[in-house]
C-alpha positions in Angstrom: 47.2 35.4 -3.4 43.9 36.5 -4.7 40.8 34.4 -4.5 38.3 34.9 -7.6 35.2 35.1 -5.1 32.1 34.7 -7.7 34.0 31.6 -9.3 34.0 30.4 -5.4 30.2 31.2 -4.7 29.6 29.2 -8.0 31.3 25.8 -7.1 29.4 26.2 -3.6 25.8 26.8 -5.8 26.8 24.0 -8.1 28.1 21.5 -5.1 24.6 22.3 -3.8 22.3 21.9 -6.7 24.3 18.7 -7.3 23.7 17.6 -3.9 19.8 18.4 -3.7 19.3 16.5 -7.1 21.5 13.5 -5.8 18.5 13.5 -2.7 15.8 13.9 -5.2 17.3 10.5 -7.3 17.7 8.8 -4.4 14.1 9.3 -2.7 12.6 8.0 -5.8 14.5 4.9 -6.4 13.3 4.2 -2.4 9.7 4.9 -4.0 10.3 2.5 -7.2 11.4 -0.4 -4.7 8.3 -0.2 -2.4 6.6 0.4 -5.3 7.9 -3.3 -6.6 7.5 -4.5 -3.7 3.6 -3.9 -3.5 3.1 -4.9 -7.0 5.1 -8.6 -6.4 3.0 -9.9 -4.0 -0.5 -11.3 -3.9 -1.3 -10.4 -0.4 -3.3 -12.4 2.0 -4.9 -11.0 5.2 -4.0 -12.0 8.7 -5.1 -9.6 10.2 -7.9 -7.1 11.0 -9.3 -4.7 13.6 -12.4 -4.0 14.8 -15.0 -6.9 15.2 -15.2 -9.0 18.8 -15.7 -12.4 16.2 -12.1 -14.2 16.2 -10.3 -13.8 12.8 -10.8 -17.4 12.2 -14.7 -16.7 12.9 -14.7 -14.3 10.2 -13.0 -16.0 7.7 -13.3 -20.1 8.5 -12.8 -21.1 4.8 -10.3 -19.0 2.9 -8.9 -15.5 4.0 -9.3 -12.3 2.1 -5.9 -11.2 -0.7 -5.6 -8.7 -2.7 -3.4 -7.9 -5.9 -2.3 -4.8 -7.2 -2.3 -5.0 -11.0 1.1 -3.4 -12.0 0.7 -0.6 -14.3 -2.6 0.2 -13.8 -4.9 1.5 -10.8 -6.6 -1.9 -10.2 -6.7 -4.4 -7.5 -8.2 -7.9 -7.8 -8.7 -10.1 -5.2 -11.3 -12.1 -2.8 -12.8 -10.8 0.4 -13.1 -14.4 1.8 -15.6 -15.6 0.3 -16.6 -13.7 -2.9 -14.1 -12.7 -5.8 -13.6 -8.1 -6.4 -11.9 -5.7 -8.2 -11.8 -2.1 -7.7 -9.9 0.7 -8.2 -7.3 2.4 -5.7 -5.3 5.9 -5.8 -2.1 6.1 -4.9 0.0 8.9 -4.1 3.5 8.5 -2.3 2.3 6.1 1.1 -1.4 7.5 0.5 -3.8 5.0 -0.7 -7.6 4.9 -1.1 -9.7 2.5 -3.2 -13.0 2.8 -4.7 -15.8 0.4 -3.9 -15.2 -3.3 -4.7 -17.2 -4.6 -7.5 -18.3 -8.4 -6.6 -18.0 -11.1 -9.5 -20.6 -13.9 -7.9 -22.8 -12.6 -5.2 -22.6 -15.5 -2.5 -23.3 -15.0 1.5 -20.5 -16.3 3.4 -20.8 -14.6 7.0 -20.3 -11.5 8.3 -16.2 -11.8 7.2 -16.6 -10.0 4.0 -18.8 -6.7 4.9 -16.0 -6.0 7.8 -13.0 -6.4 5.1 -15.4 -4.2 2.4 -15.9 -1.4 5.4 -12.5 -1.3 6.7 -11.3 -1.1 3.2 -13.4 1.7 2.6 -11.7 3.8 6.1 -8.0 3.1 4.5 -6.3 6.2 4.2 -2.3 5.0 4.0 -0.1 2.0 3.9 3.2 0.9 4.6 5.7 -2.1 4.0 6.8 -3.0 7.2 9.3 -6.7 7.8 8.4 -7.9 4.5 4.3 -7.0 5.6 1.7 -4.8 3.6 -0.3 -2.8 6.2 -2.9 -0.5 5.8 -3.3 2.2 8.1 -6.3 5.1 9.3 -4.1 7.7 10.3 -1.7 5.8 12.4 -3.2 2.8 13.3 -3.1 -0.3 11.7 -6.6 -1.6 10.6 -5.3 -4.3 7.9 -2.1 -6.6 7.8 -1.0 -8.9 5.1 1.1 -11.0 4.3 3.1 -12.1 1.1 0.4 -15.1 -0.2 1.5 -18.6 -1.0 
């Protein structure tokens, strides 16, 4: 019996190329559903780290969303009191937005600077039990949820 070696080490290079690119297909459909996911939702905050005021405190009348606009690199939304848009960058679970433009320029408490701020500090997010979080480094600084 006589075993045809490079026809062998061929089926083993094809089995693995075939196996790599199976990965490859399979990571990116993962990335089109989160993807979806992000772009499904308005989001509405509940909640945010940093300030000794009560979330409530902060935001007494309406609470900040956002809204990614699918295909395209802008987010529209309110910061609790005054309506934005801005643009963000995103790269796999990396995510950084530009500043916020306002659309009507009223005072509302101290609620809306700490959302702007923290927004600016966002460095990645993730899609955690049906939740949008933003994250600097590891730790959670925003949490939304899907909005009514």
């Amino acid at each position: 019996m006589k075993i045809n070696v490079p026809l062998l080490i061929m089926k083993k290079q094809l089995l693995l190329l075939l196996g790599v690119l199976l990965l490859f297909l399979i990571s990116c459909s993962t990335n089109i559903a989160k993807d979806q996911t992000l772009y499904a939702n308005a989001w509405e905050l509940e909640y945010i780290t940093g300030p000794r005021i009560t979330f409530q405190g902060l935001f007494p009348d309406m609470k900040p969303k956002i809204q990614f606009t699918a295909g395209s690199d802008m987010i529209t939304g309110n910061s609790g009191c005054n309506g934005y848009s801005t643009r963000f960058t995103l790269q796999g679970n990396m995510i950084s937005f530009a500043d916020p433009e306002l659309s009507t320029m009223m005072y509302c408490g101290d609620g809306e600077a700490v959302f702007r701020k923290t927004m600016k500090q966002i460095d990645r997010y993730r899609l955690t039990d049906g939740k949008l979080e933003f994250l600097m480094g590891d730790v959670v600084m925003m949490r939304f949820k899907p909005a009514l």
